[in-house]
FIKE-210458 format. One record per residue (C-alpha): residue number from 1; residue in one letter; x, y, z. Coordinates in steps of 0.5 Angstrom, whole numbers, plus 500, padded with zeros to 3 digits. Layout:
// residues N
+-----+-----+-----+-----+-----+
|   n | res |   x |   y |   z |
+-----+-----+-----+-----+-----+
| NUM |   A |   X |   Y |   Z |
...
+-----+-----+-----+-----+-----+
END
This chain:
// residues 100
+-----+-----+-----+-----+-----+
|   n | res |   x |   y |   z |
+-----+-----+-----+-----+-----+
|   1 |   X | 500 | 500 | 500 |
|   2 |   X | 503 | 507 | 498 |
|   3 |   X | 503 | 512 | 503 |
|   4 |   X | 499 | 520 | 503 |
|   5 |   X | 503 | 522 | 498 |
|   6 |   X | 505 | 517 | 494 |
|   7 |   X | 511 | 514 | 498 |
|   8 |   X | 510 | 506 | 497 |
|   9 |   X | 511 | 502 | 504 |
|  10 |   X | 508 | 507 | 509 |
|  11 |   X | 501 | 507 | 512 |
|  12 |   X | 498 | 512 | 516 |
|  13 |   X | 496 | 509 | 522 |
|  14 |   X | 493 | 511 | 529 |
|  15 |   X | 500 | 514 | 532 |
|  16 |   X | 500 | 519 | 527 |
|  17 |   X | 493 | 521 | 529 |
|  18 |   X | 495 | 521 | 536 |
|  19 |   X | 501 | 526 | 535 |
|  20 |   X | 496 | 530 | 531 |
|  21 |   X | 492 | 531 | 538 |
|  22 |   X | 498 | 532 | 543 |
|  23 |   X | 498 | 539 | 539 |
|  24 |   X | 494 | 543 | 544 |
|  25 |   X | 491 | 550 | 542 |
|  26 |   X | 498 | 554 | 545 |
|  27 |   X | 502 | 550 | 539 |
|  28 |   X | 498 | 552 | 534 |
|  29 |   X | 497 | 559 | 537 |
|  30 |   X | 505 | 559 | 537 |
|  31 |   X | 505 | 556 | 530 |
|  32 |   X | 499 | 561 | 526 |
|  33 |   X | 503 | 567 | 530 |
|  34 |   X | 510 | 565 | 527 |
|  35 |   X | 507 | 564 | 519 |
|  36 |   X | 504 | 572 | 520 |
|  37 |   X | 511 | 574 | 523 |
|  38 |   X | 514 | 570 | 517 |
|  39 |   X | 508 | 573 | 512 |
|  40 |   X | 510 | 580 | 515 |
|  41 |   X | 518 | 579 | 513 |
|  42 |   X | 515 | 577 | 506 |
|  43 |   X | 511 | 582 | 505 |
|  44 |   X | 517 | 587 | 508 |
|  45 |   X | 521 | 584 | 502 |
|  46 |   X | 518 | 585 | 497 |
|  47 |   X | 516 | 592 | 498 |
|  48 |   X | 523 | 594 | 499 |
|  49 |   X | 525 | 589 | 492 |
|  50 |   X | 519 | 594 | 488 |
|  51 |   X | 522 | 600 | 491 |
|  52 |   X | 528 | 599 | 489 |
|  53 |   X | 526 | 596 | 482 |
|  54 |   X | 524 | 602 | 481 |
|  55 |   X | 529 | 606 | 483 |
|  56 |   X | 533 | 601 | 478 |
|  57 |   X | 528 | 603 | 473 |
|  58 |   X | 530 | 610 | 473 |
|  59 |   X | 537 | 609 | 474 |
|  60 |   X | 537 | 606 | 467 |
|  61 |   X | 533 | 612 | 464 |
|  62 |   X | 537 | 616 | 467 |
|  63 |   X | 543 | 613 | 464 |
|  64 |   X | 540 | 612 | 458 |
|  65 |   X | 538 | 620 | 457 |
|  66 |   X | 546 | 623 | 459 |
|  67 |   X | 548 | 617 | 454 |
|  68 |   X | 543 | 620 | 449 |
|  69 |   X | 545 | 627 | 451 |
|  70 |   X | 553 | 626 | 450 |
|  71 |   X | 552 | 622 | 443 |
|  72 |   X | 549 | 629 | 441 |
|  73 |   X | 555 | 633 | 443 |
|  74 |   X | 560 | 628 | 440 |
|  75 |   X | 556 | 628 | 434 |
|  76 |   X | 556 | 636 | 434 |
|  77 |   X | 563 | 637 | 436 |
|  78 |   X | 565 | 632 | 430 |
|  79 |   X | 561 | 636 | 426 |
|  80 |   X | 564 | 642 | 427 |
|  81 |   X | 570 | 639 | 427 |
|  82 |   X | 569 | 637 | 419 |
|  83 |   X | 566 | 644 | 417 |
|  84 |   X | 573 | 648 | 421 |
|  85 |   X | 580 | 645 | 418 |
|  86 |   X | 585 | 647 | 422 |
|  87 |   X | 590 | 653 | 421 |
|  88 |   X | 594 | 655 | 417 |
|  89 |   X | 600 | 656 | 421 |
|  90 |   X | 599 | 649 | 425 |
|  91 |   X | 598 | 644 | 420 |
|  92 |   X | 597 | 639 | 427 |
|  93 |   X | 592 | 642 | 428 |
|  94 |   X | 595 | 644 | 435 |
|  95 |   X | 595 | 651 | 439 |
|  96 |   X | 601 | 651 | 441 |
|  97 |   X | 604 | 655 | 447 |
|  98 |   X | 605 | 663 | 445 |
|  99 |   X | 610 | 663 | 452 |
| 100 |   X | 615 | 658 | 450 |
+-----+-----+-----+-----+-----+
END
């Protein structure tokens, strides 16, 4: 005969039943307010893990617009650069230092 939960060679018998009777109502008293501290840990987590995925979320925006923002620049530095050749007098395209 297989037992409760499928496990073959065990059988319920009336000494499962009597230790569920030795529970008296403080156990479980004990036991229920034990699950609501649990619950109430769990609950706790998982609004802190929704805050920070929020403060997650706006980080990544925030990094995606100053990435944005400072591909434009570069993108605007380089086109000036294309339109304006360098002088004349420096073919680098170096300033070079007027106090040496």
């Amino acid at each position: 005969m297989s037992g409760p939960n499928g496990d073959p060679n065990i059988s319920i018998t009336d000494e499962t039943v009597d230790d569920e009777e030795e529970f008296n109502e403080e156990e479980y008293v004990a036991i229920n307010s034990m699950l609501d501290q649990i619950n109430s840990c769990l609950d706790d987590l998982e609004e802190r893990n929704d805050a920070l995925n929020g403060k997650l979320h706006q980080l990544l925006e925030s990094n995606r617009q100053a990435r944005l923002e400072f591909r434009e620049q570069l993108n605007g530095t380089q086109s000036s650069e294309q339109q304006s050749p360098p002088p004349e007098d420096d073919p680098a395209g170096f300033e070079r230092d007027q106090g040496d």
